[in-house]
N, C-alpha and C positions, 0 to 999 in steps of 0.2 A: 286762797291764793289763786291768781289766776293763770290761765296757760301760757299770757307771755310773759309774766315774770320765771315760771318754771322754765320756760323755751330759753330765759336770758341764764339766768341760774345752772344748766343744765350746761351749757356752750364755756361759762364762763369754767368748767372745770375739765374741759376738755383739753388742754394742754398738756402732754404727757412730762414735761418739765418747766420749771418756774421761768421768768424770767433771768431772775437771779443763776439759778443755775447754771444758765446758758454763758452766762458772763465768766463766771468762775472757771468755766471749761476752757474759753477764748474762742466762745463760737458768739458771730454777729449775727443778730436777728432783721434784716431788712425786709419790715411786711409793711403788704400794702405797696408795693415797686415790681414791675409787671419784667421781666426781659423782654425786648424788643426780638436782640438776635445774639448768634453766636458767629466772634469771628476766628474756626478755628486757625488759620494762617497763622492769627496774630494772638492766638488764645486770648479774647479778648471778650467779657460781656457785658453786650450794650444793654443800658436800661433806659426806660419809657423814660425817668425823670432826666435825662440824658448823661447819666453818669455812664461810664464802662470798668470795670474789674477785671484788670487780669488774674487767669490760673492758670497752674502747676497742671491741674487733673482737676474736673468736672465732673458732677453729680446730678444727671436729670430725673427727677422723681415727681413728675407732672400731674400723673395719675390719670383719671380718665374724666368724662364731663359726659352731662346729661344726653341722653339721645333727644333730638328735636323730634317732636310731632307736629308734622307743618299742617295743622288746619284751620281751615276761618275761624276766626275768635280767640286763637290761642293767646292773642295780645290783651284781651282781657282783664281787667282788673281780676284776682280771685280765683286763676288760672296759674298751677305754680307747678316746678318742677320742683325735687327736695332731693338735692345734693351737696347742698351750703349749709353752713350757720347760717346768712342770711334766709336760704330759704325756710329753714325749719321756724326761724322768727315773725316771719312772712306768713306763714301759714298757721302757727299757732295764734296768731292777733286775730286771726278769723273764727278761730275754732267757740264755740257756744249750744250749750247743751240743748237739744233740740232741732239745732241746725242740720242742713242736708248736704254730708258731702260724696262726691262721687271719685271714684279712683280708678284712674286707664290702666291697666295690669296688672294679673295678680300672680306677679314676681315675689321677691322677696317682701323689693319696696312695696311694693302693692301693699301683702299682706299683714305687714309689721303697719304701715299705717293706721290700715283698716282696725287691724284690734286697740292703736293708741288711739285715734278718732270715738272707736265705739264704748272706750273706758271714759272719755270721757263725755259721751252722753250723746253724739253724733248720729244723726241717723245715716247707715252707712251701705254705699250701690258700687259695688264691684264689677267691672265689664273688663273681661276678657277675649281674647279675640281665639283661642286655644280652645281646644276641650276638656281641657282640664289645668286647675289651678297650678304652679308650680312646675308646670309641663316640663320646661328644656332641663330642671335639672334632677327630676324625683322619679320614683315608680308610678301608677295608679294608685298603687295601696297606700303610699305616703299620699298623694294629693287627695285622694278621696277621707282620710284622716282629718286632713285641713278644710277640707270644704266641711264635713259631719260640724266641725269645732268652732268655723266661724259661723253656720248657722245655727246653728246654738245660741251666740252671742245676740242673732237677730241682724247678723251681715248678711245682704243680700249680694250674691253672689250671680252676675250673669255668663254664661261662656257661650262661644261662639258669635260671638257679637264684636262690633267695633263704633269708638266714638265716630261723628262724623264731623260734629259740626259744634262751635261753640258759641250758647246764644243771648245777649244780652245788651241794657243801653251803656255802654261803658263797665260792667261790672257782670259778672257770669249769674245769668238767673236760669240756663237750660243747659241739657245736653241731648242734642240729636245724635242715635245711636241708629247703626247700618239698618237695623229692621223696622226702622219710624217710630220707633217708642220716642217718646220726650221725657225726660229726667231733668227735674227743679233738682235743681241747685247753686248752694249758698259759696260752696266752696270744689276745687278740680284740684286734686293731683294728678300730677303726671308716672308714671313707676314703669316705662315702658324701655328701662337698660341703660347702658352705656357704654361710649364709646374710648379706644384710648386715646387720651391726649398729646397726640405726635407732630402737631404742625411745629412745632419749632423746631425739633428733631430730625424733622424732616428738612424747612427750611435752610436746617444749618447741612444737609448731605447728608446724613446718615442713611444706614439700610434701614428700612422700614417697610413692615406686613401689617399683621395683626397688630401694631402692637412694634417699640424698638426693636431689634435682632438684638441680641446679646444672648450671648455665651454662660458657660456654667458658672463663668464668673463675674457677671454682670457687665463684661465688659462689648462695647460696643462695636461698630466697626472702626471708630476711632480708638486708636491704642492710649487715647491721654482722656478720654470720656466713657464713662460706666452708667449704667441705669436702672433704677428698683423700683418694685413696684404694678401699680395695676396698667400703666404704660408701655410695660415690655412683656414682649414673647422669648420664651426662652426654652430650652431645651430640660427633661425631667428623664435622669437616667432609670427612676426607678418604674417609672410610667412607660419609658420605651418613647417616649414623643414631646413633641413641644408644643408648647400651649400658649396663652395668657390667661392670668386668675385673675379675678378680684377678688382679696380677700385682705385682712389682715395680718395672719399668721404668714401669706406670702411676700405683703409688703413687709415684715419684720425680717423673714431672714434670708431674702431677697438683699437686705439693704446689709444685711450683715457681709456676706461676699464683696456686695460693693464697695466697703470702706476697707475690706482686707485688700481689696486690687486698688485704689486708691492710695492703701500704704504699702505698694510693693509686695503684698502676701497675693497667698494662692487660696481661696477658700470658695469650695466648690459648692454650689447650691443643690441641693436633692434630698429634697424633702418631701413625705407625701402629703399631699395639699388635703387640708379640712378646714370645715365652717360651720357657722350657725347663725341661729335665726329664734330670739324671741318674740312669741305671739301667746296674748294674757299672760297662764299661768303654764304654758308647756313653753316647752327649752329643745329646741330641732339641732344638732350635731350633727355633720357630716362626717366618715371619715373616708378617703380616697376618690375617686371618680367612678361612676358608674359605664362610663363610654364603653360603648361596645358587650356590654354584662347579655348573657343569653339567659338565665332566669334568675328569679328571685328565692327567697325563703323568708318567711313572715312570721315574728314573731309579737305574740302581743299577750297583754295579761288580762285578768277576766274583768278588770273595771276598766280595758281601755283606755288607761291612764298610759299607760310604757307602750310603745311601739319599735320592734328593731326590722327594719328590712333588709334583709342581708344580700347585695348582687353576686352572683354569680357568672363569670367566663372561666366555660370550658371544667375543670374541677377546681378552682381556684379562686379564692374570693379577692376580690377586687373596690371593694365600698358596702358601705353600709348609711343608714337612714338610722339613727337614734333617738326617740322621741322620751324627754323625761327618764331616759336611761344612760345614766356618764358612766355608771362599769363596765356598759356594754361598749361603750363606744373608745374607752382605755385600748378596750380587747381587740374592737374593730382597728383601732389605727395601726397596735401587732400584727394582727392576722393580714390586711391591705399590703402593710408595708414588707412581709416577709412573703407575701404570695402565698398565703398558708392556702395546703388541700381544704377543699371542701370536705372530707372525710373530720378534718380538726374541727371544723365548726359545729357540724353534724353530732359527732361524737359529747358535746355539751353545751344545750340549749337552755339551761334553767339561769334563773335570772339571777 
């Protein structure tokens, strides 16, 4: 089989509910129609095919969009950024065993790539501009884990480096990297972040930062517009501070507040944020933020297979790094979320 029927196959089940479904609820599905604007005077939305809807109460869950890397050649045929179905379709029609692909950051996206490109036969150049993989959001001891794993696979992993330049007749055949190295390549992801998607939020007035403002309740500075999701910044009682995620578990019960302020209810958001990340055959869990953590505690088992890094602020643990270990990280989102002593953790470290 090949990688874009899997690419198609893979997209085609990514709907969290049927069509059908959606009917039977009495929810209208309009995809593929762009909003132009909002007009709240007139609570009124305009759309690109030049229709408008009026509402009662709005729901913007935008989400965020690729960060641009503006350098020559980015326009390139074979030069993709991977935030869409289209793009993962896009990029998989390229993919072929033995081909050479090169990846700008080794973020998440970076490194989830890199290990499905090298499963499936890729030869694979990682350039990072950081000193180390995973940097903004791991320990050393976690990235240095990821870097030992992906070269193992035979991922060439560069850091301290940055692409510069992207070089070919219509189609990417180089990469010019900041220290004059040349990298042949067949195929460029981009995995260099993203940003939140606020222009219309913004366009229509609202407060906007990082990210929409909204409240514990998702609700925005307009009293009749709410918003979930990796778009807004919003306040985390248990965290002490406000933030924006990207994540899943935050667009889910992010959007859950939003539809109880939608129907009149009050349903507070505060939740402690966790994520993951598959690469091969290991399985990375997050549970809480490490921001601001003054040391760590390292646990690991003698084949190297389980890794748990546990942060530490002050005597109080605050996140953890899970690798291959879900009992541990059960544990970690209790201990996070209750602010447990550092003496509780301490007190039982077997796996």
């Amino acid at each position: 089989m090949g990688s874009s029927r899997k690419a198609a196959e893979a997209v085609q089940a990514l709907p969290i509910y049927s069509a059908a479904a959606y009917e039977k609820a009495g929810i209208t599905c309009m995809l593929g129609v762009r909003v132009v604007a909002v007009d709240r005077q007139c609570k009124r939305v305009l759309l690109a095919n030049g229709e408008a809807l009026d509402y009662d109460k709005l729901a913007l869950c935008t989400g965020a969009r690729a960060r641009q890397l503006a350098l020559p050649g980015r326009a390139l045929a074979g030069v993709h950024d991977l935030r869409t179905a289209a793009d993962a379709r896009a990029i998989a029609a390229q993919v072929h065993p033995g081909g050479r692909a090169v990846i700008v950051g080794a973020g998440y996206i970076g490194l989830e790539t890199a290990a499905t490109l090298r499963g499936l036969g890729m030869q694979v150049t990682v350039l990072e501009q950081g000193g180390r993989v995973l940097e903004r959001v791991v320990a050393p001891e976690t990235s240095a884990y990821f870097e030992r794993m992906h070269a193992a696979y035979g991922v060439d992993i560069r850091k301290n480096i940055q692409a510069r330049e992207f070089l070919g007749a219509g189609r990417i055949a180089q990469v010019l990297c900041s220290d004059g190295t040349l990298l042949a390549a067949d195929l460029v992801v981009l995995g260099v972040g993203a940003v939140p998607d606020t222009a219309l939020a913004q366009e229509t007035g609202l407060l906007v930062g990082d990210g929409i403002l909204v409240d514990e309740f998702a609700q925005t500075s307009d009293p009749d517009i709410v918003a979930a999701g990796d778009c807004t910044f919003h306040p985390n009682a248990l965290l002490g501070f406000s933030l924006r995620l990207e994540s899943v578990p935050n667009a889910v019960e992010q959007a859950r507040s939003a539809a109880a302020s939608v129907c009149g209810a009050r349903k507070a958001y505060c939740a402690m944020p966790w994520f993951w990340s598959d690469q091969y055959d290991k399985h990375l869990q997050i549970a809480g933020l490490n921001r601001g953590h003054e040391r760590v505690v390292v646990k690991a088992d003698d084949s190297d297979s389980e890794l748990v890094v546990w942060y530490i602020k002050g005597e109080r643990v605050v996140a953890a790094d899970c690798i291959n270990s879900p009992k541990q990280f059960m544990r970690a989102k209790r201990l996070a979320t209750n602010q447990a002593p550092v003496a509780e953790l301490l007190s039982n470290l077997q796996w």
